[in-house]
C-alpha positions in Angstrom: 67.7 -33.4 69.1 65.6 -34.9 71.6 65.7 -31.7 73.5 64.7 -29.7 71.0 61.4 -32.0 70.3 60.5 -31.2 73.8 61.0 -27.9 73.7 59.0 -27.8 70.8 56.1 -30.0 72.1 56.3 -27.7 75.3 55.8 -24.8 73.4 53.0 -26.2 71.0 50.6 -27.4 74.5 51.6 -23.4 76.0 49.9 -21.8 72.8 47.1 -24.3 72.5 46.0 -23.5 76.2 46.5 -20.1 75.9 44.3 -19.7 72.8 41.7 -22.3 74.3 41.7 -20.2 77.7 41.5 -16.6 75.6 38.5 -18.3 73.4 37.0 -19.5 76.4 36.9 -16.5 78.0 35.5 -14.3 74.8 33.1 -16.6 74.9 31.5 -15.7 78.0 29.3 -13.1 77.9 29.3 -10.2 80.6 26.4 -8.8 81.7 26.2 -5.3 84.8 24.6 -6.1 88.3 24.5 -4.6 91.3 26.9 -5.7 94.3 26.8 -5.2 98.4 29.7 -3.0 98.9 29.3 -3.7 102.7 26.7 -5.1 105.4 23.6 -2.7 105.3 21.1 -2.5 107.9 17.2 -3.0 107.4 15.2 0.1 106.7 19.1 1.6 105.5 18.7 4.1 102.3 20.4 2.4 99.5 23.0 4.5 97.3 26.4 4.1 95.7 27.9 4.3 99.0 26.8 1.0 100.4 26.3 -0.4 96.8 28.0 -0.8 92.7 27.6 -2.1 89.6 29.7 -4.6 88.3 30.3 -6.8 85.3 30.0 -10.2 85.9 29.2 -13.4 84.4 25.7 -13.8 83.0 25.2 -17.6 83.9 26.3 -16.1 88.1 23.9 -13.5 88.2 20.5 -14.4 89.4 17.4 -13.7 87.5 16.0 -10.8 89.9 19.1 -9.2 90.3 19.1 -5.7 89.7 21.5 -3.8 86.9 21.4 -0.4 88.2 21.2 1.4 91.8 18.2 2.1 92.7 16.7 5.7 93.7 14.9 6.2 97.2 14.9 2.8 98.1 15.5 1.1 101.4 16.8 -2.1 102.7 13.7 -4.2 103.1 16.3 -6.4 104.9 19.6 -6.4 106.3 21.9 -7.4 103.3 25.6 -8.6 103.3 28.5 -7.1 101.9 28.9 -9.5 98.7 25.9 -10.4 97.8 23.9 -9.7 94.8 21.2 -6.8 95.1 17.9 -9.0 94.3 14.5 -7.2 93.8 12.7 -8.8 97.3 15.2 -6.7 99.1 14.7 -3.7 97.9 11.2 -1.5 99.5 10.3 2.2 98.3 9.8 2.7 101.4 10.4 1.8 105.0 9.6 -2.1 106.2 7.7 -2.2 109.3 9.9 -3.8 112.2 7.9 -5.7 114.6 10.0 -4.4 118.3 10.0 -6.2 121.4 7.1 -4.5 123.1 4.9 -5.0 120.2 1.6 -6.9 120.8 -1.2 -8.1 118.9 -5.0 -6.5 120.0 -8.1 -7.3 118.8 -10.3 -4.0 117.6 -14.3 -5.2 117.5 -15.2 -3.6 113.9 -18.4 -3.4 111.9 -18.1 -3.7 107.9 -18.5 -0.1 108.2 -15.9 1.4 110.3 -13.2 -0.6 108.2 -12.7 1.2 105.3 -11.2 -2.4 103.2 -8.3 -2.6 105.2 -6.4 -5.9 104.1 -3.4 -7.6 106.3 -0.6 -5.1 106.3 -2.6 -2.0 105.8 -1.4 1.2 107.8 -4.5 2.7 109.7 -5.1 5.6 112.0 -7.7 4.9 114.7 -10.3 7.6 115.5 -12.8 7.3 118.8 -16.3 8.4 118.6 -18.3 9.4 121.8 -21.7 10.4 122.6 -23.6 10.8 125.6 -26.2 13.7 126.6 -24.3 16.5 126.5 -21.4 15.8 124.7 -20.5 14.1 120.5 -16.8 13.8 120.2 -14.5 12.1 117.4 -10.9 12.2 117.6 -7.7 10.3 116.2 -6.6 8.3 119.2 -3.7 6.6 117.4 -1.9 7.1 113.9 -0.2 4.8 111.4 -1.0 1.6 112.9 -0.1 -1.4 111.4 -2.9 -4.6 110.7 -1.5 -7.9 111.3 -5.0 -9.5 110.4 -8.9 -9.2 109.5 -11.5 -12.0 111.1 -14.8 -12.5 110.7 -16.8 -13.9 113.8 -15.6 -17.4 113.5 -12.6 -16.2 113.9 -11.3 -17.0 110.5 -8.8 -15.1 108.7 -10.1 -13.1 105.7 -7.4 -11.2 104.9 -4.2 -12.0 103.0 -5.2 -14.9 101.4 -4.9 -15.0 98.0 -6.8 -18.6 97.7 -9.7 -16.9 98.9 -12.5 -16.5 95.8 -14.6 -13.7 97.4 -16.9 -13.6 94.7 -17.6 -17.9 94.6 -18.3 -17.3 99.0 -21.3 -15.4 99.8 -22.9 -14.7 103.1 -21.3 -13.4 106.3 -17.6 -15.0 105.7 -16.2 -11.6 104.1 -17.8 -9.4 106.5 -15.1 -8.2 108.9 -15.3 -8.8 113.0 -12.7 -8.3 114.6 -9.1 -6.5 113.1 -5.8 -7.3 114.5 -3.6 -4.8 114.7 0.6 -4.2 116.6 0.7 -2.0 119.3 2.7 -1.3 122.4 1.0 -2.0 126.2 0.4 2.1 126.4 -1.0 2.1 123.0 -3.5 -0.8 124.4 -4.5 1.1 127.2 -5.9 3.6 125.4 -7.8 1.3 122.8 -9.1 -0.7 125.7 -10.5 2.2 127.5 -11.8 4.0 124.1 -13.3 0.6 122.8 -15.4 0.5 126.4 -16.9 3.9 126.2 -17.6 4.6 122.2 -16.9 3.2 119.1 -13.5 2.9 117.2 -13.2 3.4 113.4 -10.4 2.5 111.2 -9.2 4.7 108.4 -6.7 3.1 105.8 -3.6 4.9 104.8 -2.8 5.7 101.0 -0.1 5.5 99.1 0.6 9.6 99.5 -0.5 9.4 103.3 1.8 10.5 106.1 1.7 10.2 109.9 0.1 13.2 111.5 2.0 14.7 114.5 -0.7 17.1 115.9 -3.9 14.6 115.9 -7.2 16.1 115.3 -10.5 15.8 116.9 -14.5 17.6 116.5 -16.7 18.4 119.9 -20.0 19.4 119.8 -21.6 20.3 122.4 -25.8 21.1 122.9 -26.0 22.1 119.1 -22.5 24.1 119.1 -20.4 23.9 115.9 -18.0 21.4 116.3 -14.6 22.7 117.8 -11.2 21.5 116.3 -8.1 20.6 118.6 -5.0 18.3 119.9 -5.6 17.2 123.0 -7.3 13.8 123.8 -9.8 14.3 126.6 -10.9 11.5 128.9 -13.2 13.1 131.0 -16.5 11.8 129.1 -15.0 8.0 129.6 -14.2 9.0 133.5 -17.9 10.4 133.4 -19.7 7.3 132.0 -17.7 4.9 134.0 -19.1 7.0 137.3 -22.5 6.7 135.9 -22.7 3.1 135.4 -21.1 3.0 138.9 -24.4 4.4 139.9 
């Protein structure tokens, strides 16, 4: 008899946690997200090869987590095989990498010749020259990236979203100096343009690509200007023998 009330009490706590765990888990509610399938590097295109959706528990899921795969996109970081897909890592397009033989250089600019590039702007950097017999623009350099705009104190006045340009008047928005990343070659030639003419910077738009082939105008003793690739540095090579003189 006492066996049996065991049994019986046994079998009464087995059904109770059964239908408390069943409830339980009814209760929960499901919602789909977007899991790492395995490690995926920066700049990687994201598809259903590196990535699913699952159903998972709403109160796991973080609140930028993404339901569905997205289309085009890149790794704007390298992600973890895992982890939850979260809008910040996610770019439309490629994330600029900053490499080893990057540097910062400072490009002398006039308000004019800067087209409101802001921190993080792609440019492509054209060289104007003119001397007596000889005007010349070309693009010296194409989709450079700008680390930073100053204005002749040297302040930052780019980036900075507590900045209120239209409560600061005067010359503390008007742009001095731009900082861009280049390599030691890329230098050079900024260096040696910046000494001989002037440098403009032209912004890149949303639709803008690189340009393989870059472009440059000549004209010579009223000729009309000439199109072409090559970079020519015989009218630097020309004014440096001049002031030489």
């Amino acid at each position: 008899m006492f066996r049996l009330l065991v049994s019986a009490l046994v079998g009464i706590v087995v059904v109770y946690f059964f239908y408390s765990t069943t409830k339980s888990q009814a209760q929960i509610e499901y919602v789909p997200a977007v899991v790492v399938t395995k490690n995926v590097a920066q700049n990687e295109v994201l598809n259903d090869s590196n990535l699913e959706i699952r159903n998972v528990p709403v109160s796991a899921v973080p609140e930028n987590a993404l339901k569905s795969i997205p289309k085009g996109a890149f790794a704007a970081k390298p992600l973890f095989k895992g982890e939850y897909l979260l809008s910040p890592m996610v770019s439309n397009e490629k994330v600029f990498i900053v490499l080893p033989d990057h540097r910062l250089v400072s490009i002398p600019v006039q308000l004019d010749t800067t087209a409101n590039i802001d921190e993080g702007d792609f440019v492509s950097i054209f060289w104007y020259y003119e001397d007596e017999e000889l005007v010349k623009s070309e693009m010296l350099l194409d989709k450079i990236r700008v680390h930073s705009v100053r204005n002749d104190t040297g302040r930052v006045i780019s980036g900075d979203p507590g900045l209120v340009k239209s409560q600061i008047t005067g010359s503390f928005f008007v742009p001095a100096v731009v900082e861009v990343y280049a390599t030691p070659e890329q230098i050079n030639i900024l260096n040696i343009a910046a000494n001989a003419g002037t440098l403009r910077l032209s912004k890149y738009l949303p639709v803008s690509k690189p340009i393989q082939e870059k472009p440059k105008a000549e004209l010579r003793e009223g000729e009309i200007g000439q199109v072409g690739r090559e970079v020519i540095y015989e009218p630097i090579q020309a004014k440096r023998d001049n002031n030489n003189d």
